[in-house]
N, C-alpha and C positions, 0 to 999 in steps of 0.2 A: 641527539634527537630533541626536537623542541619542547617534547612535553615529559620526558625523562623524568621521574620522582611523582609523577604527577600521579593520584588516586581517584578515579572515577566512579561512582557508582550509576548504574541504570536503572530505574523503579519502572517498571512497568503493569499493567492490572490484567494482561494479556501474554499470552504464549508469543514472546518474541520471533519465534519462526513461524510463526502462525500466516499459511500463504495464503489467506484470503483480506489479510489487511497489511495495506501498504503501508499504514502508520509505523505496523512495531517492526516492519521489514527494512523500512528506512532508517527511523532511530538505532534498531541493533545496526545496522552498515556502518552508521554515525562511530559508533563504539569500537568497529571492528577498526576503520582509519585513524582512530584516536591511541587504539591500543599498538597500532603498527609506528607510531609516531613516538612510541618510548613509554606513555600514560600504563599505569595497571589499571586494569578496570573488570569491577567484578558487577553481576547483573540481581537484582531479586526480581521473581515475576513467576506468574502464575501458567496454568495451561490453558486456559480459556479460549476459545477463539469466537471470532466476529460470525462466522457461518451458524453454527448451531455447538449446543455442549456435546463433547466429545470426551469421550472415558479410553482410548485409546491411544495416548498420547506420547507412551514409550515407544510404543509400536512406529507410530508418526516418525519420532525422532530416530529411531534405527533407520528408519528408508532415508532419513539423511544421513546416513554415517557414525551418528552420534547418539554412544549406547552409556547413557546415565546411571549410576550411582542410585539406587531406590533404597530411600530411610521409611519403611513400609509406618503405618498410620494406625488407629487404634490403640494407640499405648498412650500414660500416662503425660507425655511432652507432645506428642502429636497425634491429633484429631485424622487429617490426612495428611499420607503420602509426601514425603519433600524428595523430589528428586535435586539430584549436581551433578553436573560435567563441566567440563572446557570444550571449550569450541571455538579455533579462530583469534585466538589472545586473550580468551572473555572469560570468565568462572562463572556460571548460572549457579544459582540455588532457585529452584523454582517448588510452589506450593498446587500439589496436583488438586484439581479442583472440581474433578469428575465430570458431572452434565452438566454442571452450572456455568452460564455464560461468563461476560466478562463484567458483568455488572451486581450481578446476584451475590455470586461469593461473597460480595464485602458484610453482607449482613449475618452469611453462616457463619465464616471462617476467616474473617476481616482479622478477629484476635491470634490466629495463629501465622497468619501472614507478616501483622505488626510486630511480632517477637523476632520473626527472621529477619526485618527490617531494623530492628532495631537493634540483633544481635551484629549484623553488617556496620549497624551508624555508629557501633561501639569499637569493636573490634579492628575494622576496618578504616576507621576515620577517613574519611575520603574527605578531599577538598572540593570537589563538584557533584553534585547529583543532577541527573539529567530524567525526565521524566516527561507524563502529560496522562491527564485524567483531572477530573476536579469536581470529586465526590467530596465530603467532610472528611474522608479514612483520608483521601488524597491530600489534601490542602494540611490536614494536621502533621501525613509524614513527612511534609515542606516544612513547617517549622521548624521538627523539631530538627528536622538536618541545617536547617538556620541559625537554632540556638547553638549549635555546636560547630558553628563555625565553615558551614559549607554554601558555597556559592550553587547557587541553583538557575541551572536553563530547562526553558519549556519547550518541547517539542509541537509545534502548534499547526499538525498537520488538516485542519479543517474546522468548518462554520461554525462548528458547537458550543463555541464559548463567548457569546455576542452578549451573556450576562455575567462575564467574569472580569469584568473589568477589574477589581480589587487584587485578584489574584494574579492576573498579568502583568501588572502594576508591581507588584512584589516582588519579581522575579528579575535575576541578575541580568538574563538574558530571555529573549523570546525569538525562537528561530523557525521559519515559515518555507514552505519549500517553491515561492515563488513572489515575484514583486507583483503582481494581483492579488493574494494577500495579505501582504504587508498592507496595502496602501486599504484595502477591505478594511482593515483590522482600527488602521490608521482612522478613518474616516468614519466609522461605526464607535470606535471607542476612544479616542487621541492615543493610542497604546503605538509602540515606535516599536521596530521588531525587525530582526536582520533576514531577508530571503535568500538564500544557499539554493542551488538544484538540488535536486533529488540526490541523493547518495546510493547507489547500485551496485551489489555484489556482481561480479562479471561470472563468477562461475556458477552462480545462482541461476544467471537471467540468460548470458550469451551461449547460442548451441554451436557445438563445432562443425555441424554440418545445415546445412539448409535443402528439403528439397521443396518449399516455395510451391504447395499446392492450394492451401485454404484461405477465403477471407475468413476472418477469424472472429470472433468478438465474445470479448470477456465476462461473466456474470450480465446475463439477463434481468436485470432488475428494474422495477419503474425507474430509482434516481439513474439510471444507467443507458435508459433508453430502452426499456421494456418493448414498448407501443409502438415506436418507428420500426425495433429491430420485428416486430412482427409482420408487420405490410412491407420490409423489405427484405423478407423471405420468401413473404407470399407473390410479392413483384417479381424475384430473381427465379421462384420457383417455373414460374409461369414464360418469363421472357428469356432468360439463362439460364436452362434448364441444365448447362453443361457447366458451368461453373459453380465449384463446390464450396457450400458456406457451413462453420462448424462455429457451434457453439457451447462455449467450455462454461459449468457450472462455478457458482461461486456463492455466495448471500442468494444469488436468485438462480431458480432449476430449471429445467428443462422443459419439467410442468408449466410452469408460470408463463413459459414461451407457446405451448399450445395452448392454455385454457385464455392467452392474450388473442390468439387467430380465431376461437370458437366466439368471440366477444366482437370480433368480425365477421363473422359468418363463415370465415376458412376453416378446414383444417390443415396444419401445416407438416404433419405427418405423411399427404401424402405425395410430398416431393421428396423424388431422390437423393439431389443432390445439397438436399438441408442435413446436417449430421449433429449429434449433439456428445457431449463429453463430460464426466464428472469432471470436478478441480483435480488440476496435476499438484504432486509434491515441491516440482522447481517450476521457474516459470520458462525455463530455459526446452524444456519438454513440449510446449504450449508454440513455441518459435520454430521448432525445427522443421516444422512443416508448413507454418504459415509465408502466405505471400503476399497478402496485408493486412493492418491491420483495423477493423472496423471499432468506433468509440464514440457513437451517438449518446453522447451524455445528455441528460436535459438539467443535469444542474449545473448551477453557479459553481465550477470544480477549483477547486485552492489550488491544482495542479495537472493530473495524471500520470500517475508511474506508467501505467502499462503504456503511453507514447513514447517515454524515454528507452523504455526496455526495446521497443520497437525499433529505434531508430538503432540503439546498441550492437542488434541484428543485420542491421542495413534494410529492415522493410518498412515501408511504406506506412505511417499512420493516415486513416481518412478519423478526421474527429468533428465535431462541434464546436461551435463557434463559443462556449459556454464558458467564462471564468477564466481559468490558465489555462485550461487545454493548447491554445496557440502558442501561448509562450513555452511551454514545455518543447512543442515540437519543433523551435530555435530556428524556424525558416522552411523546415523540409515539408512535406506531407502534403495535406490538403487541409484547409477549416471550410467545415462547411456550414452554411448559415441554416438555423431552423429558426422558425417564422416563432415571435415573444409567443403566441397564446398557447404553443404548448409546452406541457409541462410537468414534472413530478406525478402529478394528479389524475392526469389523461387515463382516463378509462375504458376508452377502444382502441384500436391501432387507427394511423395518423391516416387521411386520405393520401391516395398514391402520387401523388403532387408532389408533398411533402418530402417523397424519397428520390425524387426525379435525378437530383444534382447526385446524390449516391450511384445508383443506379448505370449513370452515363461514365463516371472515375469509375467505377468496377469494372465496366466493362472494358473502356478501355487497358486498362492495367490487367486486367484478364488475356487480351489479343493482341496486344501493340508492344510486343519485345523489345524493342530499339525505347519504348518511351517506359516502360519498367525499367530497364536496369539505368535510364538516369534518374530514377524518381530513387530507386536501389543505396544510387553513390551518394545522391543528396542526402539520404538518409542516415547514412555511416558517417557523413560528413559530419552533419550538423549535432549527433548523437556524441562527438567527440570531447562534448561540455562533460558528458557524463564518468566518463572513463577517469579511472582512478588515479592515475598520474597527473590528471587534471584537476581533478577535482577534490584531493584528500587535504592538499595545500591549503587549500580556502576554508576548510571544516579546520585544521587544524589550526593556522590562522586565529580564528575566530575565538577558539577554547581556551589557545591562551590567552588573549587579550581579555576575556572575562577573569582566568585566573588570576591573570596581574589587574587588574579593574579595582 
């Protein structure tokens, strides 16, 4: 195995299974191919997640199978909770973090987090740490895994870091999950940085069954397309009254989705065939029923998992013309063009103009059988970057060459 003897560590400031962020779902994938590839690798991280704080986070982790180890908290060496398991080749020790997001803890419980970090950088000696965050707690546990001899890659799955030159700079490797990215990154900062696709657990993301009823579309949130996704429910409610669109919670609710139509003068409750859905556990739950997939981003997107995950399925992405979203979806889907002025910001839903070119690919992809199932093949085709025999080679690849670097 190529990366045999080889010790990994994972830092994360968030619940690596945490399914409303692609970041730490990628990174752990990263981990999980590295550790298949001969590498040990053990993870530290916390339970935080990007949606809101959440105090039930064992519970979380049993509906995946995986029933932790609890060093209960209040005592003399721990303030809170540390949970450990194995999962997947991986050793967690994770610092349970209660309601606090993925930001906040560093200033409760930052000291009891850096002792488990630093019981790992001791114990453990790893030869690479793989992470991303870039707090002061962040940047100082780079060091000191520096001063000890470990090569360090950043996982630099989005725009947030346009003032961190210095610490990207630092870093052995910088790895982006697309070449819009990279060249973003490149051209914002001179920083050089390798673009990998997406790294995708298949039993995570892919269902074994499809019955291909909903257009679908993921967290309703402004940067996600809040405002389009409103006028084109109110459009679909009114014109496609028989085709059914679901929309699955995530960082943005369900709420956000009507008091976006009352900001138009709709209400979008009272169409039938609008349906709404808390966040699923896998995202493989979220597929089985859909039968495309809607991705009106209005940012600048470093990527889009949920296009990869889409194609994975063999359905159909309709996205935005925004960032990587086209390159994610490798040839298959649709990009569709939204006009520059809007934006993040947009405060109503968009005029129904704006949702025209959605509108007309639903419907057809809703009534024309013969022209789905070749939008279907293209899509399993082109998703085939993603799949793991494909794609571990190139991650693997990559880790060693920094460790021989």
């Amino acid at each position: 195995m190529l990366l045999a003897g080889a010790r990994l560590l994972l830092v994360l400031p968030q619940l690596p299974q945490d399914p409303t962020s692609g970041a730490a779902r990628s990174t752990r994938t990263m981990c999980e191919m590295l550790a298949a590839a001969g590498a040990e690798v053990r993870a530290v991280a916390t339970t935080a997640s990007e949606r809101f704080g959440r105090d039930d986070s064992i519970a979380f982790l049993r509906e995946l199978g995986i029933h932790p180890t609890v060093h209960r908290g209040h005592t003399a060496a721990r303030v809170r909770p540390e949970l450990e398991f194995c999962d997947r080749g991986i050793h967690y020790h994770l610092l349970d973090v209660g309601l606090r997001d993925m930001h906040a803890w560093q200033k409760v419980v930052g000291s009891q987090f850096d002792r488990i970090f630093d019981q790992e950088l001791h114990s453990f000696r790893p030869d690479l740490v793989l992470g991303f965050g870039g707090l002061v707690p962040d940047v100082r546990r780079y060091e000191r895994a520096r001063r000890q001899g470990a090569k360090i890659v950043f996982a630099l799955r989005n725009f947030g870091y346009v003032a961190a030159r210095d610490l990207l700079a630092s870093m052995d490797g910088v790895l982006t999950p697309s070449q819009f990215s990279t060249d973003f990154y490149r051209t914002a900062l001179g920083i050089e940085s390798t673009p990998l696709p997406t790294p995708i657990e298949m039993d995570d993301v892919v269902s074994a069954e499809h019955e291909r009823i909903f257009f679908t579309m993921i967290n309703p949130s402004p940067e996600k397309g809040l405002m389009l996704m409103a006028r084109l429910g109110e459009e679909m409610g009114q014109r496609l009254p028989t085709v059914p669109l679901l929309i699955i919670e995530s960082r943005g609710s369900a709420g956000k989705l009507v008091q976006a139509g009352f900001a138009g003068g709709f209400d979008l409750r009272r169409h039938q065939n609008l349906m709404m859905s808390p966040a699923m556990a896998q995202p493989k739950e979220i597929y089985l029923a859909t039968r495309a997939l809607l991705a009106p981003s209005l940012l600048q997107e470093p990527s889009g998992r949920v296009a990869a995950e889409a194609l994975l399925n063999g359905i159909p992405p309709l996205v935005s013309d925004r960032g990587g979203l086209p390159e994610t979806c490798n040839g298959a889907g649709f990009y569709i063009p939204i006009p520059p002025h809007i934006g993040v910001g947009q405060k109503m839903p968009v005029d129904a103009e704006a949702v025209e070119p959605w509108i007309a690919l639903i419907e057809r992809l809703a009534n024309d059988e013969e022209f789905y199932r070749e939008e279907c093949a293209r899509a399993l085709a082109a998703g085939a970057i993603y799949r793991p025999e494909n794609l571990a080679p190139r991650y693997v690849e990559y880790f060693r060459s920094v460790l021989d670097g």
